[in-house]
TIKOLRO-479504 format. One record per residue (C-alpha): x, y, z. Coordinates in Angstrom, 2 decimals. Layout:
BEGIN
@xx=X, yy=Y, zz=Z
...
***
This chain:
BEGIN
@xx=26.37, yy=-13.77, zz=29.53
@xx=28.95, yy=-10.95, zz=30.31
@xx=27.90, yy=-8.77, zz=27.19
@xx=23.94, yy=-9.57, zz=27.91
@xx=24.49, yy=-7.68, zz=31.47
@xx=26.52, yy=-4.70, zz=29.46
@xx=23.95, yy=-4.76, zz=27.16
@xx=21.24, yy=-4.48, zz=30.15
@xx=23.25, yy=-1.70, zz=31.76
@xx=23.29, yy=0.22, zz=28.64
@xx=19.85, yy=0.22, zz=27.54
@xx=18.82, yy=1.04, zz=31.51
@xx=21.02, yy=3.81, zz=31.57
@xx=19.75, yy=4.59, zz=28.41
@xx=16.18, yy=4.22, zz=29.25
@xx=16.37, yy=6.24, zz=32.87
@xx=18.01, yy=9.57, zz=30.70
@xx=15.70, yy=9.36, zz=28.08
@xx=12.86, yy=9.22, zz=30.48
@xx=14.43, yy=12.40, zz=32.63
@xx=14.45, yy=14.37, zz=29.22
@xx=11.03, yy=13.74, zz=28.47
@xx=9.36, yy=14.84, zz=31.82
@xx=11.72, yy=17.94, zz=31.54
@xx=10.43, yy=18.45, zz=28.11
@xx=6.60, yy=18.59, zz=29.23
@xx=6.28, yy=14.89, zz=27.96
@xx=5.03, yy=13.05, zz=31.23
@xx=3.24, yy=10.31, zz=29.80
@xx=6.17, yy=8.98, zz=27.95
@xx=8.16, yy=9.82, zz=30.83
@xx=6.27, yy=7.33, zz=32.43
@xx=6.52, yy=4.66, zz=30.46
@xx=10.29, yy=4.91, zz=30.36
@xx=10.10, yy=4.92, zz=33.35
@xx=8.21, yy=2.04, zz=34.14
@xx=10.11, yy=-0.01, zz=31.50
@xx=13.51, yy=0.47, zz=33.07
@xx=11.47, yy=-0.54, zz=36.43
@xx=10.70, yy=-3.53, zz=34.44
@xx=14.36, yy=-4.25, zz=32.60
@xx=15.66, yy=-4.49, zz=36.75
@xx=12.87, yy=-6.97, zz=37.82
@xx=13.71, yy=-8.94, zz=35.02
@xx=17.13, yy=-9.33, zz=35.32
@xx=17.06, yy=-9.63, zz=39.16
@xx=20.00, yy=-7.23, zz=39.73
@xx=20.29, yy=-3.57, zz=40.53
@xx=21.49, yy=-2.00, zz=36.81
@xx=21.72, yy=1.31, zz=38.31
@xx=24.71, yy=2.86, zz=40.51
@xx=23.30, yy=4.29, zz=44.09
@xx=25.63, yy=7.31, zz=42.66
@xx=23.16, yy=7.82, zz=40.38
@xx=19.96, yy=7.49, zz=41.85
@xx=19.19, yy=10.51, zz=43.26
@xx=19.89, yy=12.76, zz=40.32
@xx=16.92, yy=10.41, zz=38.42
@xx=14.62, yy=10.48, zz=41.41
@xx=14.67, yy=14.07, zz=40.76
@xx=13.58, yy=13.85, zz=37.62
@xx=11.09, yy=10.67, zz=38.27
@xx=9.51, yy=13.15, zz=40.84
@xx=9.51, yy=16.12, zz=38.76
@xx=7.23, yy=14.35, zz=35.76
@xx=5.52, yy=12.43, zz=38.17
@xx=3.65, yy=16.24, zz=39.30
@xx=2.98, yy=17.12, zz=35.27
@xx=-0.10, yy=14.41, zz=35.25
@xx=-3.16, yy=12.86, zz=37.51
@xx=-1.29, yy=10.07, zz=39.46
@xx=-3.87, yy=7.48, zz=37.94
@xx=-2.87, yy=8.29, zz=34.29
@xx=0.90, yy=8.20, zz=35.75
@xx=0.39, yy=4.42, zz=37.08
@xx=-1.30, yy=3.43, zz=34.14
@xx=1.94, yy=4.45, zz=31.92
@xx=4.27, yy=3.35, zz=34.10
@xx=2.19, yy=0.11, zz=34.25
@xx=1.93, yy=-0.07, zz=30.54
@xx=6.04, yy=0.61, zz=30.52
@xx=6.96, yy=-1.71, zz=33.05
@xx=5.23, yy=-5.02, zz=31.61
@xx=7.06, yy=-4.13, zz=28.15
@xx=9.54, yy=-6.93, zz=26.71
@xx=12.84, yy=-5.82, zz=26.00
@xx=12.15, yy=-5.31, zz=22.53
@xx=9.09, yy=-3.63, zz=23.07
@xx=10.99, yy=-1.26, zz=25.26
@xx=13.47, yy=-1.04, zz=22.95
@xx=10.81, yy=0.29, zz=20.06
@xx=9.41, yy=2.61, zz=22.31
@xx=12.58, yy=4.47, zz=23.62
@xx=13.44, yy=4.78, zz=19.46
@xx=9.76, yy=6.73, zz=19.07
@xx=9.27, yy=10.14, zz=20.20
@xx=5.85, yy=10.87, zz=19.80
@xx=3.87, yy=11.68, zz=22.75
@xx=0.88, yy=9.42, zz=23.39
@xx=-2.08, yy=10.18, zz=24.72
@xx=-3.61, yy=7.48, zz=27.51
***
């Protein structure tokens, strides 16, 4: 169980930086969805995968993509991120094409 909350840690980290670099690289859909599927990995493990040391400097950038699009098509990716399965999350933080919603 010890390595399965590592492992959690690890791909949330993961997931938060790759989402920060995508809204700073003009890429707020998948942004988004990175997003929202590290918003999903916490709710599904129950605990809080993040440092507070931390969360500002990713509020930033959560804030800073979050102004690229319409909020609508913003809720709808981080929607469509945030009801992803591990695996599925895992898939999508390996792609890096943009999507279109």
């Amino acid at each position: 169980m010890h390595q399965q909350l590592v492992d959690q840690y690890h791909l949330h980290t993961d997931l938060m930086s790759l989402a920060s670099a995508a809204g700073q690289e003009g890429k707020p859909i998948r942004a988004a969805r990175l997003f929202g599927a590290a918003q999903g990995l916490r709710e599904s493990t129950g605990i809080a995968l993040l440092g507070v040391e931390d969360a500002p400097r990713f509020e930033r950038f959560l804030g800073a993509a979050r102004t690229q699009i319409e909020e609508e098509v913003w809720e709808r990716a981080w929607e469509d991120g945030r009801t992803m399965t591990t695996e599925e999350a895992v898939a999508y933080r390996l792609g890096g094409v943009e999507e279109q919603s």
